[in-house]
C-alpha positions as CSV (number, residue, x, y, z in Angstrom):
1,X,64.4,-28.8,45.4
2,X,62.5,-29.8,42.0
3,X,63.6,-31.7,39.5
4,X,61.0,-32.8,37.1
5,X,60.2,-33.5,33.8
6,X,56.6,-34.0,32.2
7,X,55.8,-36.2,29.0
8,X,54.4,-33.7,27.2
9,X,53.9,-31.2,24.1
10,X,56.0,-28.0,24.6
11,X,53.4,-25.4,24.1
12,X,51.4,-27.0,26.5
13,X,53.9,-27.2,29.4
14,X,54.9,-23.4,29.1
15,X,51.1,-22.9,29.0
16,X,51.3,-24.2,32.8
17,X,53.1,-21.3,34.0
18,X,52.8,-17.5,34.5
19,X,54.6,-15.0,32.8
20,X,58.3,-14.5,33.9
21,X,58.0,-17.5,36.0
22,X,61.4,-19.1,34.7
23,X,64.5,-17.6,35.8
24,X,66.0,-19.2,32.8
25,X,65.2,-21.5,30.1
26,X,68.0,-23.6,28.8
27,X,66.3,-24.7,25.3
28,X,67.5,-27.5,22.8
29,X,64.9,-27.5,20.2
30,X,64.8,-29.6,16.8
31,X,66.9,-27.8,14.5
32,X,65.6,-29.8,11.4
33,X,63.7,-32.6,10.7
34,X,66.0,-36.2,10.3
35,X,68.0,-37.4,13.6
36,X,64.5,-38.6,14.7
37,X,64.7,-41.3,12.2
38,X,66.2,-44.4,12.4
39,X,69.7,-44.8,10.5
40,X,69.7,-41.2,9.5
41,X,73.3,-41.3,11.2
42,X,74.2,-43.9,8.7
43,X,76.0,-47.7,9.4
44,X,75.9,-48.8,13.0
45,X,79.8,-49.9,12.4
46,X,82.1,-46.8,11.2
47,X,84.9,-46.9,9.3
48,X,87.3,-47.8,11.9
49,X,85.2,-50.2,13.3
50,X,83.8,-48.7,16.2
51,X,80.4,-49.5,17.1
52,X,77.5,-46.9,17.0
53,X,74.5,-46.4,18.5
54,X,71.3,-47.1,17.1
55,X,68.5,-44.8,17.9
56,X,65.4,-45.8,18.3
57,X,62.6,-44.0,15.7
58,X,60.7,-41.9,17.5
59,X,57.6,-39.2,16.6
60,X,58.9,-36.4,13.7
61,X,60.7,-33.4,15.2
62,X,58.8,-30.0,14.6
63,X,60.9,-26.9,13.8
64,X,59.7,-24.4,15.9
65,X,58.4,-20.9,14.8
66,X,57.5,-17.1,16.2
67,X,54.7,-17.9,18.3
68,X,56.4,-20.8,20.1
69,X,59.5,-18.5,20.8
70,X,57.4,-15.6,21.8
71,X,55.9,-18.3,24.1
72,X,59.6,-19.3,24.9
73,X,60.5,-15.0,26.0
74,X,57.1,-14.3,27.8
75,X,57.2,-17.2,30.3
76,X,60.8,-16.7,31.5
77,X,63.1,-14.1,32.3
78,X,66.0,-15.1,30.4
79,X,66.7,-17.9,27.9
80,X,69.7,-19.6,26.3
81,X,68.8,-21.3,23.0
82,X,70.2,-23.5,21.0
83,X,70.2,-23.4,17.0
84,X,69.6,-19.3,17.1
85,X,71.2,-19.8,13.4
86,X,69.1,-22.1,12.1
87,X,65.9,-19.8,12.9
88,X,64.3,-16.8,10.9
89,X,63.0,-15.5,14.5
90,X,64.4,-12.1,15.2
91,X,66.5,-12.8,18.2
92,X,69.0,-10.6,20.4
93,X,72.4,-9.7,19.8
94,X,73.8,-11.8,22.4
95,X,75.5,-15.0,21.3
96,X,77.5,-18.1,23.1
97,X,79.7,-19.7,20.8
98,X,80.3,-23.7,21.4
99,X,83.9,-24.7,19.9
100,X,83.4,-28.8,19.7
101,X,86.9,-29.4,19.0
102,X,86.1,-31.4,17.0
103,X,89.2,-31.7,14.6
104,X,88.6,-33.2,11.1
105,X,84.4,-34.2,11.8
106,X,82.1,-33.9,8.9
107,X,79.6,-32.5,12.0
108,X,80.0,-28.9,12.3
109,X,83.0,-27.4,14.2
110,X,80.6,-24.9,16.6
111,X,76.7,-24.7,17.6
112,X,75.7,-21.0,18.3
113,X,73.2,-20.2,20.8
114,X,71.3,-16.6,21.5
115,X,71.5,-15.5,25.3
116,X,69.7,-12.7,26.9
117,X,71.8,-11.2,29.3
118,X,74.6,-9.7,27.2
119,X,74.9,-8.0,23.7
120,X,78.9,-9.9,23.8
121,X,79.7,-13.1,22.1
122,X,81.0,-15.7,24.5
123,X,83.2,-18.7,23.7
124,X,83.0,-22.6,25.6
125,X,85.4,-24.9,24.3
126,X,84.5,-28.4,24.7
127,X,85.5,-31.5,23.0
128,X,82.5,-33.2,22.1
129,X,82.8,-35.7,18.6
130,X,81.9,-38.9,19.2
131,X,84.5,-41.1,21.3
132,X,86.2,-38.1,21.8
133,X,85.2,-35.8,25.0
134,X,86.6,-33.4,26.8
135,X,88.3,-33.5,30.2
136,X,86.5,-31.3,32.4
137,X,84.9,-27.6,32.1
138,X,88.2,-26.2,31.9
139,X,90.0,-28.0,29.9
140,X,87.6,-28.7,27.7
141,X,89.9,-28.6,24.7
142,X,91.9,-31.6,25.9
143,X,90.5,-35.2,25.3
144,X,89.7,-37.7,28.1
145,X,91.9,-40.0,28.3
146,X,90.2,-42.5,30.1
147,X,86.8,-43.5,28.3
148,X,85.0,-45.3,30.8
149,X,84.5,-41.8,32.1
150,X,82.8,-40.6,28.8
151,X,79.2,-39.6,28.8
152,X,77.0,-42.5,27.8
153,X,75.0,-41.1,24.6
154,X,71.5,-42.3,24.7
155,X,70.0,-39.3,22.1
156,X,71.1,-38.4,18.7
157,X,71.7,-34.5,19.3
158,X,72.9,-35.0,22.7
159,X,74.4,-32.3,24.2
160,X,77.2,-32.8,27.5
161,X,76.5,-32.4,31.0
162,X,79.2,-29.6,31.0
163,X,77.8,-27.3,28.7
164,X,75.0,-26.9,30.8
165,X,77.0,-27.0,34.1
166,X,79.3,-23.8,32.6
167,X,75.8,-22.1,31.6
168,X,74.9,-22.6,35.0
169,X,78.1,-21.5,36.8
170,X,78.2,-18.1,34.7
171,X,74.6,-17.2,34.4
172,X,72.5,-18.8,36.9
173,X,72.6,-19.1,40.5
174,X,71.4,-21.7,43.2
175,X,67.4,-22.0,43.4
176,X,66.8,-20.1,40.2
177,X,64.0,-22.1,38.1
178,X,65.3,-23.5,35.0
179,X,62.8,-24.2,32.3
180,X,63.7,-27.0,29.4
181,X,61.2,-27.7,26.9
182,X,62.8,-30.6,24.9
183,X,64.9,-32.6,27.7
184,X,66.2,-35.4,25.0
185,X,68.8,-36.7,26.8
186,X,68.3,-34.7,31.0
187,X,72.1,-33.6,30.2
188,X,70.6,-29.9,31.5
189,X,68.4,-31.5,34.3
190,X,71.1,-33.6,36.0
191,X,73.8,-30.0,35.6
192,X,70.3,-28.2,37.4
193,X,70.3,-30.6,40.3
194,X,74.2,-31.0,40.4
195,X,73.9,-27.2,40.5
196,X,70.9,-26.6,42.8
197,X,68.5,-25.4,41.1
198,X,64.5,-25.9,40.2
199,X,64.5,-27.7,37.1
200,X,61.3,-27.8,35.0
201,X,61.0,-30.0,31.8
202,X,59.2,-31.3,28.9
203,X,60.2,-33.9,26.6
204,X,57.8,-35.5,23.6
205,X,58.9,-38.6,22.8
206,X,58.5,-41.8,25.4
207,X,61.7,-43.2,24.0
208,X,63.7,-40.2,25.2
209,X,61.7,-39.7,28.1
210,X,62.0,-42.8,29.7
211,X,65.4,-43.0,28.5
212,X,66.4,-39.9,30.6
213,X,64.7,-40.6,33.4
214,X,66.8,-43.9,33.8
215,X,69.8,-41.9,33.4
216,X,68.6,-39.2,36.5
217,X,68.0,-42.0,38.6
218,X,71.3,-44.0,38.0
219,X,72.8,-40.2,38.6
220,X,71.0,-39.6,42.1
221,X,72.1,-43.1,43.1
222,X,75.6,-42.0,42.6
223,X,75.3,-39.2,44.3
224,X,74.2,-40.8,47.3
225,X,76.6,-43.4,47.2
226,X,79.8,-40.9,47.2
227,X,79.8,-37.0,47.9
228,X,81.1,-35.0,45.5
229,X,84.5,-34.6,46.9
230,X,84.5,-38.1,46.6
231,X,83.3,-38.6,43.1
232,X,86.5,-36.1,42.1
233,X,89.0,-38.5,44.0
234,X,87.8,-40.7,42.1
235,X,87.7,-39.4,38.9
236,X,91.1,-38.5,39.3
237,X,92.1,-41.9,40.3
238,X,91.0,-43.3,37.2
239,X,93.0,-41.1,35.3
């Protein structure tokens, strides 16, 4: 199985492979210009007292246009991306809608993504605001109560492990390339291994990219260490 990601400029990593290689991309890109800056997030110490992270400054984030999305449809067969509001591009009817439960937030309350495979609008709910995270793919509406088992965030517009891991369960299957051309945190590589798929990425910035690729390795030690049956057992024990 693959798993890799490449330190590179987006354009030239889909430039790599053929036409319709990807069986899937699963794309994340820069919605604006901002998170990339240190303190754009405002104090390190909120309100209640809780203690934020401080992301590292790292190169300006380009908003993508046509010719990289045209780039984006010719090189894979299908494509989930992220942001599809935030874009002029002319884009498909289909539509996943992410409810973040996200109660009372100043962040917004859903991120809307175009995917190829239907013309329908489908709906993931998954608590995802700060401290506040949901159980488990299914009952993503219902915090975690124990928050030792919350995802660590290491990337300002981090996105879970189990948003990717229900993409994966509905649209993909085992051994189907997935294509990722701005990794950030490797939320969508680790649910691509998890899952069993070829996983293909690109990520820009150093920070991130070195920051992700600690996070895959402390994940494929854990898997070793316990099976997944295991790791659920355990899980469950905690809570």
């Amino acid at each position: 199985m693959i798993n890799e990601v490449q330190l590179i400029d987006r354009v030239e990593f889909l430039n790599q492979f053929p036409d319709k290689f990807f069986d899937w991309i699963f794309d994340d890109p820069p919605y604006f210009s901002g998170p990339e800056r240190r303190g754009y997030y405002g104090k390190t110490q909120s309100t209640n007292n809780v203690k934020r992270v401080d992301y590292a400054k790292t190169p300006e984030w380009i908003v993508p246009g046509k010719d990289y999305f045209d780039l984006v449809i010719r090189k894979s067969k299908n494509q989930i991306i992220w942001g599809v509001n935030y874009y002029e591009y002319q884009f498909g009817s289909g539509r996943i809608v992410w409810d973040k439960v996200n109660a009372d937030s100043s962040f917004s309350d859903c991120e809307i993504a175009y995917c190829s495979s239907h013309d329908s609008v489908r709906l993931f709910r998954y608590m995802w605001n700060g401290m506040m995270q949901g159980l488990n793919i299914t009952n993503g509406h219902i915090q975690q109560g124990n928050k030792k088992l919350n995802e660590k965030r290491i990337h300002p517009t981090q996105k879970p492990e189990n948003l990717y891991k229900w993409q994966l369960s509905r649209y993909a299957k085992p051994g189907d390339k997935i294509g990722s051309c701005h990794v950030g945190s490797g939320s969508d590589r680790i649910a691509a291994y998890d899952y069993g798929c070829d996983f293909y990425g690109s990520e820009l910035s150093p920070v991130h990219y070195n920051n992700q690729e600690e996070r895959f390795k402390i994940h494929i030690k854990q898997q070793r260490l316990f099976t997944p049956q295991q790791l659920s057992i355990i899980g469950e024990a905690i809570v």
